[in-house]
C-alpha positions in Angstrom: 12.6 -24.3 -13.2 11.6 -20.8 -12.2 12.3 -19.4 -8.4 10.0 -18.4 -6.1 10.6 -14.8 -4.9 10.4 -15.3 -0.8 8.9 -12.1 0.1 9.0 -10.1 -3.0 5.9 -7.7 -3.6 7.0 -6.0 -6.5 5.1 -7.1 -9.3 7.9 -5.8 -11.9 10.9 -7.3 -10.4 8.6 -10.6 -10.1 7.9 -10.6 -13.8 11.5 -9.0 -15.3 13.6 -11.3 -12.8 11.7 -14.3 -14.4 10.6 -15.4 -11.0 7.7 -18.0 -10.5 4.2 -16.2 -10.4 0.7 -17.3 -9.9 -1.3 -15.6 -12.4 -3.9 -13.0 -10.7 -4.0 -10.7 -13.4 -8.0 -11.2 -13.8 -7.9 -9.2 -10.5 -7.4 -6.3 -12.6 -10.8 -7.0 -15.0 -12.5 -7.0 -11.6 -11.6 -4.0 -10.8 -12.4 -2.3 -13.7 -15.7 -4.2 -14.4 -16.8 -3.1 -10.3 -18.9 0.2 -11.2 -17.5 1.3 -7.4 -15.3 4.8 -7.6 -13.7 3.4 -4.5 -12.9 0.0 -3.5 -12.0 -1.5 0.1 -11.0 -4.9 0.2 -9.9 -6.3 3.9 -7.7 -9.5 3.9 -5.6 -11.0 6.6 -1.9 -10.2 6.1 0.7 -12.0 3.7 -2.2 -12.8 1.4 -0.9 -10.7 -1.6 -2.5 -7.6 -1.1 0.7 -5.8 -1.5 1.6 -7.3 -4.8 -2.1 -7.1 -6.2 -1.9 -3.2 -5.6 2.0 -3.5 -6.9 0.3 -4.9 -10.1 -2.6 -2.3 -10.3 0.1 0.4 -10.4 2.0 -1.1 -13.3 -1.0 -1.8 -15.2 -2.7 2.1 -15.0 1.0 3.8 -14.4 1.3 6.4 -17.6 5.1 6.6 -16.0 4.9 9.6 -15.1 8.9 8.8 -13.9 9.6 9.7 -17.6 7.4 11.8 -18.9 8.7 15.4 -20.0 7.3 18.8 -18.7 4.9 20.1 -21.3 5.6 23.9 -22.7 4.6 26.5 -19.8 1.0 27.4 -19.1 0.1 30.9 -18.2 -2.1 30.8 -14.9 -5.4 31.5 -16.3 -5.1 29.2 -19.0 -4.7 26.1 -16.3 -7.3 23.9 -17.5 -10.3 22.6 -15.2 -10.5 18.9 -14.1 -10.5 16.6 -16.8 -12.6 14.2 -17.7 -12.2 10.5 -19.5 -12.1 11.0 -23.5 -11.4 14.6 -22.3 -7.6 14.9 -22.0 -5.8 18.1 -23.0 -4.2 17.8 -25.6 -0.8 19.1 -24.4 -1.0 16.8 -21.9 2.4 14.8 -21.4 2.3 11.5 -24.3 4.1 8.8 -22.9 4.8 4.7 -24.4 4.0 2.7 -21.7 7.3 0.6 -20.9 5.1 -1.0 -18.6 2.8 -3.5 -21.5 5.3 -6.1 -21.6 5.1 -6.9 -18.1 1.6 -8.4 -19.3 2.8 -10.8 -21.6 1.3 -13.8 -21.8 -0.9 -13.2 -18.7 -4.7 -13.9 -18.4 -5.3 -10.0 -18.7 -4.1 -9.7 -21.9 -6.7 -12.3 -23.7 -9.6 -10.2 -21.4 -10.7 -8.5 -24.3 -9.8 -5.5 -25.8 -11.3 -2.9 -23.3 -8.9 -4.1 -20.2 -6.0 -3.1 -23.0 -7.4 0.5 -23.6 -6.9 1.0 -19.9 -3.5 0.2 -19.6 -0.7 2.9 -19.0 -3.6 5.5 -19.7 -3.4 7.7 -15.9 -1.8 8.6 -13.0 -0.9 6.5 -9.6 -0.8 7.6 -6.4 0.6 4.7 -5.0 1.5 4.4 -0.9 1.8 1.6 1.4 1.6 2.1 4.9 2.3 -2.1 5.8 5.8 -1.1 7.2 4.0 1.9 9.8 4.2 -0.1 13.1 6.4 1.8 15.4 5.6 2.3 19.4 4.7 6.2 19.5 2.5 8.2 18.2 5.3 10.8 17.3 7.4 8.2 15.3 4.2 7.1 13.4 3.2 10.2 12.3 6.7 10.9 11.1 6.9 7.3 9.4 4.0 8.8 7.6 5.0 12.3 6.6 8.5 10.0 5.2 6.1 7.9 2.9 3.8 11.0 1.9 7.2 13.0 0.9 8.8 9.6 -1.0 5.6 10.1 -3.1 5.7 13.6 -4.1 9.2 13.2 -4.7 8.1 10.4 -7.4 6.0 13.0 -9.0 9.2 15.7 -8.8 8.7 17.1 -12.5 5.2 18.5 -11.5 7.9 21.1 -10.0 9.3 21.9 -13.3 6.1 21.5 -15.2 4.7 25.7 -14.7 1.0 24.3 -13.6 1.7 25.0 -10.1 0.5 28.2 -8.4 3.0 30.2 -6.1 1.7 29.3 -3.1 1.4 25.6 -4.2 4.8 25.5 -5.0 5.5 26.5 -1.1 3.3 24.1 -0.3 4.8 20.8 -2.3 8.6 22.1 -1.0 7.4 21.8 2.5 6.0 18.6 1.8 9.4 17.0 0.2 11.4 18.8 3.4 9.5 17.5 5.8 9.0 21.2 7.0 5.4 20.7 6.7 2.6 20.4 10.0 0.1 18.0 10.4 -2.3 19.8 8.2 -0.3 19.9 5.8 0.0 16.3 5.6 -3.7 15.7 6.2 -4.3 17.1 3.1 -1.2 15.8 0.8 -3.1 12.7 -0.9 -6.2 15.4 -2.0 -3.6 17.7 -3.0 -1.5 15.5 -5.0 -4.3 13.9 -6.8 -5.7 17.7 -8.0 -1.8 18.6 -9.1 -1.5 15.3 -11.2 -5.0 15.8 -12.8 -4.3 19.4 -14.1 -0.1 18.3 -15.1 -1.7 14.9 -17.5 -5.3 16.5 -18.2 -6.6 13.2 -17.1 -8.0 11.2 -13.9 -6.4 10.2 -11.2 -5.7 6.1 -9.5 -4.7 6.6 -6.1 -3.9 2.8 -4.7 -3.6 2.6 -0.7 -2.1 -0.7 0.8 -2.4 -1.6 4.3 -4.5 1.3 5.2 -5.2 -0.1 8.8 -1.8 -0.9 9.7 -1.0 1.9 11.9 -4.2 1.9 13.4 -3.7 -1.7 14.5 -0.2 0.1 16.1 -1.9 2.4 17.4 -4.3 0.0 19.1 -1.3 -1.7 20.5 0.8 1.1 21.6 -1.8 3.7 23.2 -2.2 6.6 20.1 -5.2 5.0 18.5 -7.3 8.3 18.5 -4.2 10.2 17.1 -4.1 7.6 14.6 -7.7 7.2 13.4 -8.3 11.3 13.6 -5.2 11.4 10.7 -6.5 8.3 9.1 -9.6 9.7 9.0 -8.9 13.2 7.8 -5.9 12.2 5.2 -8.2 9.9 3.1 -11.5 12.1 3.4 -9.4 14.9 1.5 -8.8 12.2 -1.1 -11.4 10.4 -1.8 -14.5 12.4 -0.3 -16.2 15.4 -3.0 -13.1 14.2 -5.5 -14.9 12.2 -8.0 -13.8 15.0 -11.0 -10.3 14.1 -10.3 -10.1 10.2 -9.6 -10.8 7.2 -11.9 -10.4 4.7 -9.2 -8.8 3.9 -5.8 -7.9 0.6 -4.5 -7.8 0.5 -0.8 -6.2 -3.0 1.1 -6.2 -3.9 4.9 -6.7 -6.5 7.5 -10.4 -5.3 8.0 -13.2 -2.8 7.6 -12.7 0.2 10.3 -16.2 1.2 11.0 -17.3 4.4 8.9 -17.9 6.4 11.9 -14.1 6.1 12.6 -12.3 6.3 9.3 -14.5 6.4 6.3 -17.1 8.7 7.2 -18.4 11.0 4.1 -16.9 9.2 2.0 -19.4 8.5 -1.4 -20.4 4.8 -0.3 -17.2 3.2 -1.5 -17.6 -0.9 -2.5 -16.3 -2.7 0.7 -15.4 -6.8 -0.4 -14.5 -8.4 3.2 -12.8 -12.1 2.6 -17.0 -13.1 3.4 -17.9 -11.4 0.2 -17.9 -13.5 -3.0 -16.7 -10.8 -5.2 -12.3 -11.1 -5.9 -12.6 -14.3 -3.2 -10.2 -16.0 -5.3 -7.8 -13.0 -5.8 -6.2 -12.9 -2.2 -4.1 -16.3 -1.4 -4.1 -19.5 -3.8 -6.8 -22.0 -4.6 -7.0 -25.0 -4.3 -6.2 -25.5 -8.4 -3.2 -23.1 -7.9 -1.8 -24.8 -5.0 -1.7 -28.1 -7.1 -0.1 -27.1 -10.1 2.3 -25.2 -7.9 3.2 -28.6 -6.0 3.2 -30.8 -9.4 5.7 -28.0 -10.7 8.1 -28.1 -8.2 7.8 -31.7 -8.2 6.1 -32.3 -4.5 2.8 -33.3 -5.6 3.1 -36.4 -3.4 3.0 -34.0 -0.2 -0.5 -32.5 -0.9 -2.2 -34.1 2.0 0.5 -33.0 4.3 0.0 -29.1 3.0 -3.4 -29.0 3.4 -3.6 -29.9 6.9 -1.0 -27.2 7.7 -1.8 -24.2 5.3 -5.4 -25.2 3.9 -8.6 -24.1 5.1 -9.2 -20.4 4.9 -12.9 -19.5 3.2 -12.9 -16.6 1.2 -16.5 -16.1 -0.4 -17.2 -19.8 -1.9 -13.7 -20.6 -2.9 -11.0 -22.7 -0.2 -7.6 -21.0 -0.2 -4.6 -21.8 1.2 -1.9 -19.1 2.5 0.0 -18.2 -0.3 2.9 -16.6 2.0 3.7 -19.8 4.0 3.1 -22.2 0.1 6.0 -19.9 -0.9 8.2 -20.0 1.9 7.3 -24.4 1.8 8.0 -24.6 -1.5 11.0 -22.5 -1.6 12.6 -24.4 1.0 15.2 -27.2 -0.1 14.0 -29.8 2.5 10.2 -29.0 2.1 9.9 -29.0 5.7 6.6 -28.2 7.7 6.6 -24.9 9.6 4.3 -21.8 11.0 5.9 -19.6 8.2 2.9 -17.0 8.9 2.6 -17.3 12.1 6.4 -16.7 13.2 6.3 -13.7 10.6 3.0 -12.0 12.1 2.9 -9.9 14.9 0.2 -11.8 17.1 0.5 -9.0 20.0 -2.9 -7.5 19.1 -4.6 -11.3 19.3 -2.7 -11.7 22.6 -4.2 -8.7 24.0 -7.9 -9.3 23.0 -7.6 -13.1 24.2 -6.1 -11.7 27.5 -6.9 -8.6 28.9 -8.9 -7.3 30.9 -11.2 -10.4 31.6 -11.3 -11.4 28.0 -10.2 -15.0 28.9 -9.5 -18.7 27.2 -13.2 -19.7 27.6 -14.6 -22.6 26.5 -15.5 -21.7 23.2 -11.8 -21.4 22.6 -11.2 -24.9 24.5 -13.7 -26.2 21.9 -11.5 -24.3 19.2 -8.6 -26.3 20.0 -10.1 -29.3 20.1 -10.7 -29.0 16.7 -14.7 -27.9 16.9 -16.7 -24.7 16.4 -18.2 -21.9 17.6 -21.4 -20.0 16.5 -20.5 -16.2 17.1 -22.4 -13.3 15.4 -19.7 -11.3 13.1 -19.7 -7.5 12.1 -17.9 -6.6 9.1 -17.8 -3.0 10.7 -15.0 -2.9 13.5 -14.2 -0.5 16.5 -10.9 -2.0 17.6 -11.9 0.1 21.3 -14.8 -1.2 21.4 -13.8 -4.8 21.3 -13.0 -5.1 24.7 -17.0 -4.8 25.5 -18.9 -6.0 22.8 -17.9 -9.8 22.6 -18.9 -10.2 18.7 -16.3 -7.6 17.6 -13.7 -10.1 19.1 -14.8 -13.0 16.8 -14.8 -10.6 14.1 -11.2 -9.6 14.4 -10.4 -13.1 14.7 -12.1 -14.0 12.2 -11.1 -11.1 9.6 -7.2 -11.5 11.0 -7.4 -15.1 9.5 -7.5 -16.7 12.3 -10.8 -18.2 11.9 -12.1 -19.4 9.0 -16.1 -19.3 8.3 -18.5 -22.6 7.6 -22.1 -22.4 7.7 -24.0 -19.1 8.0 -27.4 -18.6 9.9 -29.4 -15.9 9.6 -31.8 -14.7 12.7 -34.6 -11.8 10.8 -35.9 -11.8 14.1 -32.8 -10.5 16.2 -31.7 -9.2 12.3 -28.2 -10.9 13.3 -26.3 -13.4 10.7 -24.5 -16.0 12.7 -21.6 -17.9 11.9 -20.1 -21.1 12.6 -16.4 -20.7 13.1 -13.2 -23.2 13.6 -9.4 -23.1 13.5 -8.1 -23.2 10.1 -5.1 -25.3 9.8 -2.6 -26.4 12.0 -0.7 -23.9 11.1 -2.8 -21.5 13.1 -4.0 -24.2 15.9 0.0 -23.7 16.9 -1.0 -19.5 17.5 -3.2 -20.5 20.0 -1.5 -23.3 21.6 1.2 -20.3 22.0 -0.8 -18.3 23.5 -2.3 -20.8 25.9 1.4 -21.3 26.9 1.9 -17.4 27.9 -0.9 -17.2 29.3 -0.9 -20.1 31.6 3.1 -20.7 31.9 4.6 -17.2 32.2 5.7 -17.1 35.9 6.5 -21.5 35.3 9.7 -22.8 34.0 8.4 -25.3 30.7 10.6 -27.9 32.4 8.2 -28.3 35.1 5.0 -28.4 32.7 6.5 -31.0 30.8 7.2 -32.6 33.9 3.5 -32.4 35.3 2.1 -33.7 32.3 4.4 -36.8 32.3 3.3 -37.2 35.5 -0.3 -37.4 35.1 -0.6 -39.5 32.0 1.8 -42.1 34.0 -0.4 -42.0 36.5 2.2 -40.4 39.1 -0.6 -37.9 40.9 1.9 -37.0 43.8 4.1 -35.0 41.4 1.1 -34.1 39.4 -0.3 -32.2 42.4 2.4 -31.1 43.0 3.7 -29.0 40.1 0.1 -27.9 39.4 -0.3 -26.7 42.8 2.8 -24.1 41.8 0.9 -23.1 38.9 -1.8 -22.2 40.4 0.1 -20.6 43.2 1.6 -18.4 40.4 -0.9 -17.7 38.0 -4.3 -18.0 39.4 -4.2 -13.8 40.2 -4.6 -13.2 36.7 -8.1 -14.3 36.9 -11.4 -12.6 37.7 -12.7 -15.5 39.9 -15.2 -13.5 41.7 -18.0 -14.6 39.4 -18.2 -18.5 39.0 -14.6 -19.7 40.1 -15.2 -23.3 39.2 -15.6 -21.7 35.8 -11.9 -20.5 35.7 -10.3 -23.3 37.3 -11.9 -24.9 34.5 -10.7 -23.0 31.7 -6.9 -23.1 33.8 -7.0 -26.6 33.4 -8.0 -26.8 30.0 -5.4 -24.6 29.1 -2.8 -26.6 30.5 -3.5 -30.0 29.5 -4.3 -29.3 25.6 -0.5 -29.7 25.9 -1.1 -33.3 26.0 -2.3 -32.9 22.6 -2.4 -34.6 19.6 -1.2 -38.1 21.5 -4.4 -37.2 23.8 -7.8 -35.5 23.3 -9.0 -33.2 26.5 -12.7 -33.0 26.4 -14.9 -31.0 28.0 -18.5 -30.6 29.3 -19.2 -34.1 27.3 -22.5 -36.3 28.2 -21.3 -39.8 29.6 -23.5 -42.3 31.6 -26.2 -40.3 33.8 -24.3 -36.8 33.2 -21.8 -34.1 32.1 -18.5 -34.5 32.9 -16.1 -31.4 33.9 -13.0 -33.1 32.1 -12.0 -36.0 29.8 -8.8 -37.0 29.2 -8.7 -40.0 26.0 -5.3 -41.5 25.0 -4.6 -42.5 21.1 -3.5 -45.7 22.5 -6.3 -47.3 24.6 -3.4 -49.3 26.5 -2.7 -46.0 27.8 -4.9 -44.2 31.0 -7.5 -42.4 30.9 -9.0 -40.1 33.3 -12.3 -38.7 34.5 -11.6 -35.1 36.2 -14.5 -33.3 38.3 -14.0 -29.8 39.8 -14.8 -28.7 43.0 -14.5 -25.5 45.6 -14.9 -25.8 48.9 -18.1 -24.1 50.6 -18.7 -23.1 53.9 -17.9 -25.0 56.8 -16.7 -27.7 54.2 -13.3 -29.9 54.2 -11.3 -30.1 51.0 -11.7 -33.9 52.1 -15.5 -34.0 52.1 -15.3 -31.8 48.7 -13.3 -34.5 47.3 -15.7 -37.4 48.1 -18.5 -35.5 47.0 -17.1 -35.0 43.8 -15.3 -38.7 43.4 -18.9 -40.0 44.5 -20.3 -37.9 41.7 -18.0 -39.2 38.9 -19.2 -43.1 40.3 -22.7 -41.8 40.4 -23.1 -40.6 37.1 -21.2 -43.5 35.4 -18.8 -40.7 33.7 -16.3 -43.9 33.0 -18.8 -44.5 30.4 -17.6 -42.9 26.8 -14.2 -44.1 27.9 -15.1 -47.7 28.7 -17.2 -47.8 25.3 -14.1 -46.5 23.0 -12.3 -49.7 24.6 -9.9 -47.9 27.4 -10.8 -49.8 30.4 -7.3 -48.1 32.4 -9.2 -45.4 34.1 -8.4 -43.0 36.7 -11.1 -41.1 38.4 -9.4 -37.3 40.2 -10.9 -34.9 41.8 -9.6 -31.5 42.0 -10.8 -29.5 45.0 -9.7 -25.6 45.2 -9.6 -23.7 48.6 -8.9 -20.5 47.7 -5.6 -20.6 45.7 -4.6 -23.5 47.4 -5.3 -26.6 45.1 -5.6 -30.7 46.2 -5.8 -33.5 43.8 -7.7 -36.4 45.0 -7.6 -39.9 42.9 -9.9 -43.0 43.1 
C-alpha cells in the first residue's frame, strides 16, 4: 500500500516517490476553462493550496531549468511581447520532462485542449507561507531571499544576450541582495517582461500564501509596511501586464480588500471557500475521504472522523480537512487528535476574540454549545478594521476555517446577506475551548479549576465559592464592566464552566416555567445534580444578602426548575451569585 506524504507539497516528489495522492488534477481544467487573467482563491490553511499551485507549476513549467540560451540577439532586434500562436521562432524548444507526472490522472482523459497547454510557458512560481517572522525588517528580508531564489531559478536569462545593460545591473542586484526596496517592489513585473522576451511566449506567474505576511504583520505591528509592499510588488505584476501573462494563480487565507492590496488591478476572478466555483478542489470530499479510509483499511472509523475533521462548507460540497485525514491516517494507532489546530498559529484568533473589548459573548457561548449564530460576512477584509466593525470578525472566522456556513439569508432592504454560522468539528470546538482557558485561567493554576468544578457538580458550594471567588479576584480587570456588568459576569461564568463539558451541557438565556433563566447546568446522567444559576449585582444601599434572596426568590418565582424537572433530573440546586464590586458570594437554596 502506498504512504501518505505527512506534509509534503511538492507535487513531483508526491507523484515520483509513489506516495498516496488524492487526485485534484481537474483543478487544472478549471483554471484554464475560467476566462479570468487572474485568479484569487482564499482558503483556510493546510487545505492544499500549496500543492494545487505546486501542481499548476509542473503542468505549465516549459523547464526553463534546462533549456539552452538561444544564439545572441542584437538589441534592436529584441522582439516585442509575444502573443499565444505568436512565439518566436528562436525561442528556446524544450521536451517537457514534466508529462509523465500526469499519468494516469483525471487531467489527462480532459480532452485534448488541457494537453496542448502542458509544458507550453513560463512560471513564476513564489510562496510566501513560510514569511511570518516578528519585524518588519526581517520580513522584508525573508522576502527579498524568496524574490532572489527565484531569479536565481531563471539564471540562464543572464547568459541568454536579451538583457539590456542596465537590466543586467538590475537582475545582479537582485540575486546579491544589494538591491532597495524599489527594486524589489518591482522584481515580479520585471521578471515576468525578461522571461516573455527570453521564450517569445506568455508568462504564468503562481503566488501562494499571498496574505501570510500580512496576517504577521497584523500580529507583530508592521501591517502598513506590509500591505504598502504587498500592494505595490503585485500591482507591477499583474496591473497593465496582460501582453505578457497567460495566467496567475493567487492562494491565501482570505480576500484583502482592493483598497489595500489589489487596487488597479484588471478585476481579477476572486473564488472565496463561499463561491461554488473549485469548492471541491481545496480539502477532501466526502467521496474522497471514504475511499481514503476503505484503502487504508479504517473504514469502520468513519463516524468517529467525521465528528472530529468533518464539517467545513465550501460552495455546495462538505469537506473534511485534508491536513489532519493525512496526519490520522498516517498514524500507526489511528488515534484522534487536533492535528490542525496544534500546527496553526491561533495568535491572530486570540487577539480578535480578546482585545480590546472584543470579548467571549454570548454568541460564542452559543458556539460552544454546539448552536449558531447569524452574522453578516464580507468577503472583502481590513484586518485594522476588525477591531470596530463586528462583521469583519465573523468573517475572519469564518474564512480562517473556523466557522463553517449553513443557511444564507438575504436582506434587499439593508442589501446585507446573512449567514448562519457554527463550529465545525470537534476538532475546532477544542480551539476555542483553549482559548476560553487563556482567557479566563491565565493568572489561576488548572489544579484549582479542576478543583472548583468538582466542587460544584458534587454539590460542595463552600469550596466552589471559594476558588471562584480567586478567579474573579484575578481576572475580572480584564473586563470592560462599565456598561452592563451582569453582562460580563455572565459571559466569565460561561467561560468557566463549558469546562464541564461534554458530561454536562451549560445553557444559557433558555425559557423555563414563567421566565428566562441566566444559567443551566444539565448532567448526562439525571442521577447527577443539576443547578439553576441567577446573577445578581448589588445596587445601592443593598446587602449582598438581600441581592441573594431576591434573586433565589426569582428562580422559585419563575418556576426555572422547570426544563430540568421535565428531562427527568429532579436533584436540583438553586445558587445565586451576587457580585459587589470584584468581590463575589455564592448563595444556594
Amino acid at each position: 500500500m502506498k504512504v501518505l506524504a505527512v506534509g509534503e507539497s511538492d507535487f513531483k516528489k508526491i507523484i515520483t516517490g509513489n506516495f498516496y495522492y488524492v487526485d485534484k488534477s481537474l483543478f487544472i481544467k478549471e483554471i484554464i476553462d475560467r476566462g479570468d487573467l487572474i485568479i484569487l482563491l482564499p482558503r483556510p490553511r493546510r487545505f492544499g493550496k500549496t500543492l494545487n499551485i505546486s501542481m499548476l507549476k509542473y503542468y505549465y513549467d516549459c523547464c526553463a531549468e534546462s533549456a539552452k540560451p538561444y544564439p545572441p540577439l542584437a538589441a534592436a532586434t529584441i522582439a516585442a511581447p509575444a502573443s499565444p500562436g505568436n512565439q518566436r521562432p528562436d525561442a528556446p524548444q524544450t521536451d517537457n520532462p514534466n508529462k509523465s507526472l500526469f499519468n494516469s490522472l483525471a487531467i489527462e482523459n480532459a480532452g485534448e485542449k488541457y494537453l496542448e497547454k502542458m509544458g507550453k510557458y513560463p512560471v513564476i512560481f513564489l510562496t510566501f507561507k513560510d514569511v511570518k517572522v516578528p519585524g518588519w525588517d526581517a520580513c522584508l528580508y525573508k522576502i527579498k531571499q524568496l524574490i532572489q531564489d527565484e531569479y536565481a531559478r531563471h539564471y540562464y536569462l543572464l547568459d541568454g544576450k536579451i538583457l539590456l545593460p542596465h537590466e543586467l545591473d538590475y537582475f545582479k542586484r537582485i540575486i546579491t541582495l544589494e538591491g532597495n526596496i524599489g527594486d524589489y517592489e518591482n522584481s515580479l513585473g520585471k521578471l515576468l517582461i525578461f522571461l516573455n522576451r527570453y521564450y517569445g511566449q506568455r508568462v504564468v506567474i503562481l503566488i501562494d500564501e499571498y496574505d501570510a505576511p500580512v496576517h504577521a504583520g497584523f500580529i507583530n505591528d508592521y501591517y502598513d509596511e506590509i500591505i504598502s509592499f504587498t500592494r505595490n510588488f503585485l500591482s507591477g505584476g499583474l496591473k497593465d501586464t496582460g501582453q505578457y501573462l497567460e495566467k496567475s494563480v493567487i492562494t491565501g487565507i482570505m480576500r484583502i480588500a482592493r483598497e489595500s492590496i489589489f487596487s488597479g488591478l484588471n478585476n481579477p476572478g476572486v473564488f472565496t471557500l463561499l463561491a461554488e466555483e473549485f469548492d471541491d478542489k481545496f480539502g477532501f470530499t466526502e467521496k474522497e475521504v471514504e475511499k481514503m479510509l476503505k484503502d487504508f483499511n479504517v473504514f469502520h472509523l468513519y463516524d468517529q472522523v467525521q465528528r472530529w475533521y468533518n464539517g467545513y462548507t465550501f460552495g455546495k460540497e462538505t469537506i473534511y480537512n485534508p491536513w489532519s485525514i493525512v496526519n490520522f491516517l498516517a498514524g500507526e494507532s489511528k488515534e484522534f487528535q487536533p492535528y490542525w489546530i496544534n500546527t496553526s498559529d491561533n495568535r491572530i484568533v486570540e487577539t480578535l476574540l480578546t482585545k480590546e473589548g472584543i470579548e467571549l459573548k454570548e454568541e460564542l457561548e452559543q458556539l460552544v454549545q454546539g448552536q449558531s449564530v447569524e452574522k453578516v460576512i464580507e468577503e472583502d477584509i481590513v484586518l485594522k478594521d476588525v477591531f470596530t466593525r463586528e462583521n469583519l470578525l465573523w468573517s475572519f472566522l469564518l474564512m480562517g476555517g473556523y466557522l463553517k456556513p449553513s443557511a444564507k439569508r438575504r436582506d434587499d432592504i439593508a442589501d446585507k446577506v446573512y449567514y448562519s454560522l457554527s463550529i465545525p468539528n470537534r476538532e475546532v470546538r477544542i480551539t476555542y475551548t483553549r482559548i476560553i482557558e487563556s482567557y479566563f485561567t491565565s493568572k489561576i493554576e488548572n489544579k484549582k479549576l479542576e478543583i472548583m468544578l468538582k466542587a460544584l457538580i458534587e454539590g460542595d458550594i463552600d469550596v466552589f465559592e471559594e476558588i471562584f471567588s480567586e478567579y474573579v479576584a484575578a481576572s475580572m480587570s480584564f473586563f470592560d464592566v462599565a456598561g452592563d456588568p451582569e453582562k460580563v459576569y455572565h459571559a466569565f461564568v460561561m467561560g468557566l464552566l463549558l469546562w464541564l463539558a461534554p458530561a454536562y451541557r451549560v445553557k444559557s438565556n433558555r425559557e423555563s416555567g414563567y421566565g428566562r433563566y441566566d444559567i443551566m447546568i444539565v448532567p448526562g446522567d439525571v442521577s447527577k445534580l443539576g443547578y439553576i444559576i441567577e446573577f445578581k449585582k448589588t445596587r445601592k444601599n443593598e446587602t449582598v444578602e438581600t441581592a441573594a434572596k431576591s434573586a433565589l426568590k426569582q428562580i422559585e418565582d419563575k418556576k426555572y426548575e422547570t426544563e430540568l424537572l421535565e428531562s427527568g433530573i429532579s436533584n436540583i440546586k438553586k445558587l445565586a451569585i451576587v457580585f459587589n464590586g470584584k468581590e463575589v458570594f455564592v448563595k444556594e437554596k
